[in-house]
C-alpha positions in Angstrom: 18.8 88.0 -30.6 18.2 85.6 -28.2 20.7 85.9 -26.0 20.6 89.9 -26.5 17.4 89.8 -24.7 18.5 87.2 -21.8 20.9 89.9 -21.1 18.3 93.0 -21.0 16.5 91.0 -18.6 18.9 89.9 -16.4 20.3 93.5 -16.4 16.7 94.4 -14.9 16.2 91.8 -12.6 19.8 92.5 -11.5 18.5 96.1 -11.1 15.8 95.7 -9.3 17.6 93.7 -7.0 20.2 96.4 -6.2 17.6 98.4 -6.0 15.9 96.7 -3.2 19.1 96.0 -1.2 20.6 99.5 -1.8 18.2 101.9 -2.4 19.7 105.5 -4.0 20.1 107.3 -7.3 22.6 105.0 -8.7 20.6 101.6 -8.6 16.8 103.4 -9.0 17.4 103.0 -12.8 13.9 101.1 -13.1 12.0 103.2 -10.8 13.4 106.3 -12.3 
């Protein structure tokens, strides 16, 4: 379970990231 939620997080972080670098529809998952 663990490691389930490393993933989710690094999914966001990842996200939010893109997000920040490339702002547009496809990364603006968080902000959505």
């Amino acid at each position: 379970m663990k490691q389930a939620n490393f993933i989710i997080v690094a999914m966001v972080l990842f996200d939010t990231a893109a997000t920040k670098t490339h702002p547009g529809p496809a990364f603006n998952t968080s902000n959505a």
